[in-house]
Every structure is written in C-alpha cells, then in structure tokens.
N, C-alpha and C positions, 0 to 999 in steps of 0.2 A: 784683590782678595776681599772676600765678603767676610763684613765686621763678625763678630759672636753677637751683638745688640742688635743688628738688622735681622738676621736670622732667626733670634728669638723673639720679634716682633712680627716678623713673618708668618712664625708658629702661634702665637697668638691672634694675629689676626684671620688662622683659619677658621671658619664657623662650622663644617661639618665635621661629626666626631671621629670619623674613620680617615676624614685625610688629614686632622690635629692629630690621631693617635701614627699616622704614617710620616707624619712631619716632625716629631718631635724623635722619633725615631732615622731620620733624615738628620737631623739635628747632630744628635749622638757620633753618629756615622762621620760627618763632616769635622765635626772638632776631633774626634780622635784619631782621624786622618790627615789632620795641620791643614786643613783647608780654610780655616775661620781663623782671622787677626783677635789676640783677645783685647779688642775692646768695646766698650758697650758707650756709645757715644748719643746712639738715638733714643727718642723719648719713647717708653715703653706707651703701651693706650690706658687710661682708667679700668677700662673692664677690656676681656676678649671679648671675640667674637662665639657665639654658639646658636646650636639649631634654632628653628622655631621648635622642635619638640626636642625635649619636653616641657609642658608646661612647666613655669618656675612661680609659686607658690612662696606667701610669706609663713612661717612656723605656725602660726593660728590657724593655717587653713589647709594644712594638710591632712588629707584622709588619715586618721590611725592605722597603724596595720596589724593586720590579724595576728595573735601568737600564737596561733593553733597551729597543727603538722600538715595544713590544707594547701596543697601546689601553691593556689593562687597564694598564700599568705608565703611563699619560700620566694614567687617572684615577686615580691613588692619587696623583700626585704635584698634580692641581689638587684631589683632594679636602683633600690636607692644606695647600696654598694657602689653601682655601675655608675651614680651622677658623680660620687665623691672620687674615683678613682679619674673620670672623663674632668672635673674640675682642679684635682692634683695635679695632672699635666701642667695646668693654666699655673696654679702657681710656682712648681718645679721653674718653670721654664722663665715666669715674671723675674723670679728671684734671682735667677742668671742672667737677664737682661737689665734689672734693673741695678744689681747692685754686683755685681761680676768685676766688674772694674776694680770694684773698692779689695778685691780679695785676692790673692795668687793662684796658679792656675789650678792647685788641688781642687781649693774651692767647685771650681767650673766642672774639675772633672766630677766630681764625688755628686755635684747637683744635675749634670747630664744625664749618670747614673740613673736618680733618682725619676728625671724625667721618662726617661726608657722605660722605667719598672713600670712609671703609674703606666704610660700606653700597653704595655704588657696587661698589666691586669685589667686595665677597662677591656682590652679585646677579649682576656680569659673568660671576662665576665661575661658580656655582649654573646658571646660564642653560648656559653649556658642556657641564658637568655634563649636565645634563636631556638637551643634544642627542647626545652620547657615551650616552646609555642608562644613565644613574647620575643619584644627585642628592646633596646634603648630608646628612647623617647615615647614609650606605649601608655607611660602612666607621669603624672605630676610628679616633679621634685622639689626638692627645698632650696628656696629662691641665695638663702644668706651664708653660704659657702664661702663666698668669695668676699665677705664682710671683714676678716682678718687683713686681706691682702689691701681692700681700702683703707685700712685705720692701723697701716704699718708701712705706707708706699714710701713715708720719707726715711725710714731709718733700716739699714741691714740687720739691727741688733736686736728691734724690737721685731721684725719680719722671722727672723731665726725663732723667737722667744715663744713665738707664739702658733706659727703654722706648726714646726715639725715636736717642738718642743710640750706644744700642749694638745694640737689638733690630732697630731700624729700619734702623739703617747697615749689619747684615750683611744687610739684604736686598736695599740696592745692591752687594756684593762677589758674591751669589750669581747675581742673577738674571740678568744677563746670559749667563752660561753655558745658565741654564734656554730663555733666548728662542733662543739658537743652538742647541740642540737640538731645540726644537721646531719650527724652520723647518727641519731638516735632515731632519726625518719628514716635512715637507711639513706639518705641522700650522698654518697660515699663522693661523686663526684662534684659536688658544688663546697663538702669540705677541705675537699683536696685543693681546689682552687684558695681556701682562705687561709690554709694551711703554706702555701707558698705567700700570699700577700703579707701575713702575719711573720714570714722568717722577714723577709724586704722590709718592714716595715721597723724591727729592730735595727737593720741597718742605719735607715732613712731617721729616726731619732736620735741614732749614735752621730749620723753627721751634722744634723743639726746641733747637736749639744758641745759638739767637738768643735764646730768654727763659732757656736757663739761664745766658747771660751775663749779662743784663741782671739777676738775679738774685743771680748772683757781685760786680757791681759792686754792688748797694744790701745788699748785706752785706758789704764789701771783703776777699772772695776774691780769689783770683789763680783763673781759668776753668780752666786747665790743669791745675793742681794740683790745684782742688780734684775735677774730675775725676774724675783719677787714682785721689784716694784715696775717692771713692764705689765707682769700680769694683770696688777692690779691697777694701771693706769688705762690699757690697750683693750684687755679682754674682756667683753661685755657679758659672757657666761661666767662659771664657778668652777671650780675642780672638784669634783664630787666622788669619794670612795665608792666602792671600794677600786683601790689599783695592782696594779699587777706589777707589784715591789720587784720582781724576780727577772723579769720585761725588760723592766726601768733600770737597772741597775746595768742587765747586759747593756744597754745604750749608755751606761754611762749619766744616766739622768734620776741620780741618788732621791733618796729621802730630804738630804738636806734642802734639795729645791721648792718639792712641792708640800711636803709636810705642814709647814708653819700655816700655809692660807691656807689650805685643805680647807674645804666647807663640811 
C-alpha cells in the first residue's frame, strides 16, 4: 500500500498546475477510499515543484494593479487570486505530508478536504480566466507565498498558526470587499466564484484553529498565548485591521487571539 507521505510528495512534486490540481484531487480520492497507509515517513522537498509561468516576482517588483472597473484590472486581480489558490494546494498538502503523522486521522481527513477545495478553486478560477481571454501563468505573481511554509517546516503548531490561522483568516477580512466590487461591475460571475472560496475558506480557518487547539491542549499550552507568541516569532508581515470579527468568530478564531498584536 502507498504511504499518505509518498503521495503527498508526489503531489508536490507535480510542476504543472492542472496535473497538481488533478493530483491532489487523486489524493483525496485515494485516502477516503483506504487506499493510503497513514503514515508519512518520507522527507517532504523544501519548496514544490511549479511551472515556468508565471513569472514569480519578489513584492518590490510587482506591477501594481489597477482598481479601476477595466477587465484588464478584474484579471490581474483573479490572476493573482488564481496563484494563491494554485500555491494553497502546495501547502494543504506539505502539511499532511509533513506533519500528518504527528495528528489522528481527523487531522488528514479535514486537510485533504481542504486540499480538494483549493484545486477546486484554482480550476473555478483558471476556468474565469480562459473566458475573460487570459489564463494562469499570463501575468507575474508574487514570488513569497510559500515564505510561511519555510519558516514553519519544523513545527506543526507553528505551521497551523500561521498559514490557515493568519494567511487564511485575512482572506475572510478581504474578500468580501472583493465580491461587492465585483457585483458592482456587474461581474456577477467571477463573484459568485469568491463567494463559494469565501464560504471554504471559513471552513479551512475553523480547521486550522480547531487542531491547533487540540494541539495546544496535548502539549498544555494556553491557545492564545501561544499564538500570540508564534505570530510574533514566525510571521514576518503584521495583522492589520480592519477584520472581519464575524468571519473569525464563525472559524472559531476569537478576538482573544488576534486583538492584542493587532497593529
């Protein structure tokens, strides 16, 4: 039987984005079918594998993007959607390969899950893309996504803290802005798509927040605290208002966490 760590090293090491997003959907498939042993014994890779396009860009040197109602400015802004959903796979799937072992099989299921959604939404996206006359790798993206997943490879707790807990939770403070701009272009279809990434994505911080408590408790942390002080050891950004209390709260990722550092 094929380990759950080979498989998700396998998926990691696909480089194109339609056979990563068909593989980690393979993935899914295979575990909740008892086909994968859970354990994860192989060494996950530093970084995956990904296309040559698109170019990857450090944050000083990305084009700004338009905020006007002009196509071109609606795909820069679902192309760079489309990197972050094609890079979520990558670490959906790092974090069941790399620290899967350490958890029970909830864990595995609840992050498979998650892995599935992002492929989901990168193809919702991509699919957009194609009908707007653009597709994934047409335009530069932001090189340092996968910055988190380096400066959290050795710990599960500080990996939880920060991908779904801080990366994923500004993307419930954001998006809703993005869906009421895009119904106010009349774009009725590219908010309908962020409109389902935005329910998934409450999900995906509830699970996060939910095993790095359970987590906290079998090493008797305080949840809050320890936090606190991952954020501020691990996270080289800020947490910046305004949030979207209401979001956070459905996930289960209170005031009490992020309140105090709030910048």
């Amino acid at each position: 039987m094929t380990t759950l760590g080979e498989a998700a090293r396998a998926v990691l090491l696909t480089a194109d984005p339609h056979a990563k997003r068909r593989a980690a959907r393979g993935l899914a498939r295979a575990w909740r079918s008892g086909h994968l042993d859970h354990r994860c014994e192989v060494q996950m890779p530093d970084r995956p594998a990904w296309p040559a396009e698109p170019e990857l860009l450090p944050p000083n040197r990305m084009p700004s993007r338009r905020k006007g109602g002009s196509e071109r400015g609606r795909i820069a802004m679902l192309h760079a959607l489309a990197h972050i959903e094609f890079v979520a796979i990558d670490l959906a799937v790092d974090l069941i390969g790399r620290f899967g072992g350490e958890f029970p099989r909830g864990f595995v299921d609840d992050w498979i899950g998650v892995a599935a959604d992002e492929a989901m939404h990168f193809a919702l996206i991509d699919r957009r893309l194609r009908q707007l006359g653009s597709h994934y790798g047409a335009l530069p993206a932001h090189v340092g996504l996968w910055e988190a997943a380096e400066q959290t490879r050795d710990d599960a707790l500080a990996r939880l803290a920060i991908v779904p807990m801080v990366l994923e939770a500004r993307g419930l403070d954001v998006t809703p802005t993005m869906i009421a701009r895009l119904d106010g272009l009349g774009d009725t279809a590219s908010a309908a798509i962020l409109r389902r990434i935005y329910r998934d994505e409450i999900r995906h911080v509830s699970a996060g927040t939910d095993w790095f408590n359970w987590a906290c408790d079998r090493r008797g942390f305080a949840p809050a605290l320890t936090w606190q002080s991952l954020v501020k050891s691990r996270f080289r950004g800020s947490l910046k208002p305004p949030f979207n209390d209401s979001a956070r709260h459905d996930a289960g990722l209170t005031q009490e966490y992020y309140a105090v550092i709030a910048s």
